[in-house]
C-alpha positions in Angstrom: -38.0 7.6 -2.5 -37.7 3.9 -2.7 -34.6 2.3 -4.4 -35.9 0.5 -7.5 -33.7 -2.5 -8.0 -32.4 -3.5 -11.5 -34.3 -6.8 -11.1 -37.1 -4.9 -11.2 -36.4 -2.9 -14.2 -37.6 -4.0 -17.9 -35.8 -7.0 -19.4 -34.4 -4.4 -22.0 -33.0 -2.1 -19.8 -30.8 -4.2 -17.7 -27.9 -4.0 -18.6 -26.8 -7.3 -18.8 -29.6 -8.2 -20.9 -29.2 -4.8 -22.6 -26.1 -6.1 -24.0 -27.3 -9.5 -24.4 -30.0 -7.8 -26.8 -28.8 -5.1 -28.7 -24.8 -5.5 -28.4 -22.3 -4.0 -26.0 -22.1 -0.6 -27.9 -26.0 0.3 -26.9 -24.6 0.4 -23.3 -23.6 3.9 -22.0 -20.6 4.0 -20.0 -22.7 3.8 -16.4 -24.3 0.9 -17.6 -20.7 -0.8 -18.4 -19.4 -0.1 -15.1 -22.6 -1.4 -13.5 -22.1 -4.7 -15.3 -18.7 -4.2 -13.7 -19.7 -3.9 -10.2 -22.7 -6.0 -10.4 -24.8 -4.1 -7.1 -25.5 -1.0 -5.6 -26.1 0.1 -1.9 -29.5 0.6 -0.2 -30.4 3.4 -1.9 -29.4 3.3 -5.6 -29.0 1.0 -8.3 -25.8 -0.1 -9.5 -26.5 1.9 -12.4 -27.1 5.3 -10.1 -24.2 5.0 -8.4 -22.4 5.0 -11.6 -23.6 7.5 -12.8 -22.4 9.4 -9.5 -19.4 7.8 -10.2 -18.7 9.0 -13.8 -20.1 12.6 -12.7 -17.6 12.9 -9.9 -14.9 12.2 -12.6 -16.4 14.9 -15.0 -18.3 12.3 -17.4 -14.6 11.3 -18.5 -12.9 8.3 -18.6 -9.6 9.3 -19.1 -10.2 10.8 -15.5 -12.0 8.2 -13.7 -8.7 6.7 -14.9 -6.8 8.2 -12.4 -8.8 7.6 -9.4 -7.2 5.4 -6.9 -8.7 2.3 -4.9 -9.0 4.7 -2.0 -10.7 7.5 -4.0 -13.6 5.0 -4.6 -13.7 3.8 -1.3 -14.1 6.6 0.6 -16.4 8.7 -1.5 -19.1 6.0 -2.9 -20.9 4.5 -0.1 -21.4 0.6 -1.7 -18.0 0.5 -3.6 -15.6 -1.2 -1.2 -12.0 -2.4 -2.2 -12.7 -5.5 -4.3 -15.3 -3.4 -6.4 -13.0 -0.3 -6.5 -10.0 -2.9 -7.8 -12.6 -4.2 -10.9 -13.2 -0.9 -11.8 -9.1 0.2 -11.7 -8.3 -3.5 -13.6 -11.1 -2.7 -16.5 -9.5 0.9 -16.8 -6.2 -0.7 -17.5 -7.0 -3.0 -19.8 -8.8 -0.2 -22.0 -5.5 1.7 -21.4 -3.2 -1.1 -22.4 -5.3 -2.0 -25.6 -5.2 1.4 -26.3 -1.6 1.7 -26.1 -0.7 -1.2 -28.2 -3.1 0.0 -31.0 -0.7 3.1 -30.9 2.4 1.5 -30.6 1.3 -0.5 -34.0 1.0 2.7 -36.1 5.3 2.7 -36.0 5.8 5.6 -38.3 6.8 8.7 -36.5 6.6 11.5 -38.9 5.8 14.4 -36.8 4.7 15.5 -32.8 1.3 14.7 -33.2 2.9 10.8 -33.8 5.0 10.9 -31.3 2.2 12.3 -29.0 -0.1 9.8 -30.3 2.0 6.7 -29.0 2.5 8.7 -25.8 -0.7 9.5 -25.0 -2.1 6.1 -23.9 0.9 5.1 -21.7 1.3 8.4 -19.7 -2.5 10.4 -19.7 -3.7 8.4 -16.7 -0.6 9.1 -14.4 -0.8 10.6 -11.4 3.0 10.7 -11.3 6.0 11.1 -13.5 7.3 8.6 -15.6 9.7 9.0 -19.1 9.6 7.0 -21.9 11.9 6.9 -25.1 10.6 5.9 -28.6 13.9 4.2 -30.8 13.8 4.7 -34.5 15.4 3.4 -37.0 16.2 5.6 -40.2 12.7 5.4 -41.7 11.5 6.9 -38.3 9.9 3.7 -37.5 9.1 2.5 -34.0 11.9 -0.7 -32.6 11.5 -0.5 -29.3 9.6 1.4 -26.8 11.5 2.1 -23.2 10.5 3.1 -20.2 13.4 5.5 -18.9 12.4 6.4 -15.3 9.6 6.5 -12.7 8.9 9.4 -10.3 6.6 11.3 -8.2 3.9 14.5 -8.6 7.1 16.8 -9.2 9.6 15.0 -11.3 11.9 12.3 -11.9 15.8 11.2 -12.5 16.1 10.5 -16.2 19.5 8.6 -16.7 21.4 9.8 -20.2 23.3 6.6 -20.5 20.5 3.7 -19.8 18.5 5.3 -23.1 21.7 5.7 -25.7 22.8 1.8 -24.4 19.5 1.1 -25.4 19.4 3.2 -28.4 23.0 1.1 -29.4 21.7 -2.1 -28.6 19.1 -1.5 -31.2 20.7 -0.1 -33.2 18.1 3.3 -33.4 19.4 6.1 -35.4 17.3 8.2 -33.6 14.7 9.3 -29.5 12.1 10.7 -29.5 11.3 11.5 -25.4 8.3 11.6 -23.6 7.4 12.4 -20.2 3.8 13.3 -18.5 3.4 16.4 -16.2 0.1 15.2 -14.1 -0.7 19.2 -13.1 -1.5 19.7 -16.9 0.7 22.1 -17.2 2.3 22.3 -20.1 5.6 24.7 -19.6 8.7 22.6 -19.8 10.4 22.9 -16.7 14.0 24.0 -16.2 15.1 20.4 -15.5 13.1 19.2 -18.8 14.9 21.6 -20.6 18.1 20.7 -19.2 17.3 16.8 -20.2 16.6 17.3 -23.8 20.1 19.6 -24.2 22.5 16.8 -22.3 20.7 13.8 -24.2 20.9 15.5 -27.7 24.5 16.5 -27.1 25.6 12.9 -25.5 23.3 11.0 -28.8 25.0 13.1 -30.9 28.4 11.5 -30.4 27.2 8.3 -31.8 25.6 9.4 -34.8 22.1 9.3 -33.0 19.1 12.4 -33.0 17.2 13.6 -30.3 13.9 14.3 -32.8 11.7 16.0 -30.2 10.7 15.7 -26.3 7.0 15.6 -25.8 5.2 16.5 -22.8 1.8 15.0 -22.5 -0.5 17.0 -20.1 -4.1 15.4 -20.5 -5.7 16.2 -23.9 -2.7 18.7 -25.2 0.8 18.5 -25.6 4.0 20.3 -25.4 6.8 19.3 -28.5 10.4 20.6 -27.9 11.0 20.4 -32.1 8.0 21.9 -32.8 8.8 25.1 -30.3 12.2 25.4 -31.7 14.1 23.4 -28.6 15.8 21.3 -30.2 
């Protein structure tokens, strides 16, 4: 079948014009990556090959998310690396906007908070990393660490970098969070092991462990609300 070129398409449904039209929500996510990548290859529209894209992801962004340059490169014939990158940066910056709208709602009054601040920093990750959440005594949000960066398997979480933190702004209580990228939610032996030394070492200076969450994908595992802590 011969490739019919965007250029050839109604003014209305290309999707530059599209959005030019009838605004940037009318666009479905194929048709904002297109815009993205601007061409196809020889035998499908930028639009197609989207579409094959977003299919070979599962239709899910969060997923497409966590494809690497090399990913793209190798298995879409007409993405090379400087298309692949655009795609990657535009993730990111949907990521990072996401992450500071959840970083603005400061409150932390229960998991699905804590979770909820989380979620946007670690979801795409195809390794470990922590991250520590310092409240003050209303259970507000002063600063947001990141505690250590690993691999598939794990990572080295050091006790003391998070309570000098915690004392230099003056928190009164952690909440930790870390990712597990199988999506498996069962704390490991080594989370558990983190949760028990940093609660014990906070709790010489008057500070609270709150809960550990472990963000796998759409769920989440909370120490607190399981009783660990």
């Amino acid at each position: 079948m011969k490739k019919i070129s965007i250029k050839e398409w109604a003014e209305e449904d290309r999707p530059r014009e599209k959005m030019m039209l009838k605004g940037v929500s009318a666009l479905s996510d194929s048709e904002l990556l297109a815009i993205l990548i601007g061409s196809g290859n020889d035998k499908e529209s930028a639009v197609e090959l989207c579409k094959r894209i977003l299919q070979k992801a599962g239709n899910n962004l969060n997923k497409l998310g966590r494809f690497s340059v090399n990913d793209l490169v190798t298995n879409f014939r007409g993405i090379g690396p400087a298309k692949a990158i655009t795609i990657i940066a535009a993730l990111e910056l949907g990521r990072r906007r996401k992450s500071e709208g959840a970083v603005n709602r400061k409150k932390i009054t229960s998991s699905d908070d804590a979770y909820a601040v989380f979620y946007p920093v670690l979801v795409d990750l195809n390794h470990e990393e922590t991250w520590a959440l310092l409240l003050d005594r209303s259970n507000k949000v002063v600063a947001t660490l990141q505690v250590s960066r690993g691999g598939i398997s794990g990572t080295v979480v050091d006790i003391r970098l998070i309570l000098r933190e915690a004392i230099s702004h003056y928190a009164s209580s952690i909440v930790l969070g870390h990712n597990h990228p199988s999506g498996n939610c069962t704390p490991s032996a080594q989370d558990t092991a983190i949760s028990k030394k940093l609660k014990e070492a906070a709790r010489w200076m008057d500070i609270s462990l709150l809960d550990h969450i472990i963000v796998c994908g759409e769920t989440y595992y909370s120490f607190a609300d399981n009783g660990m802590i």
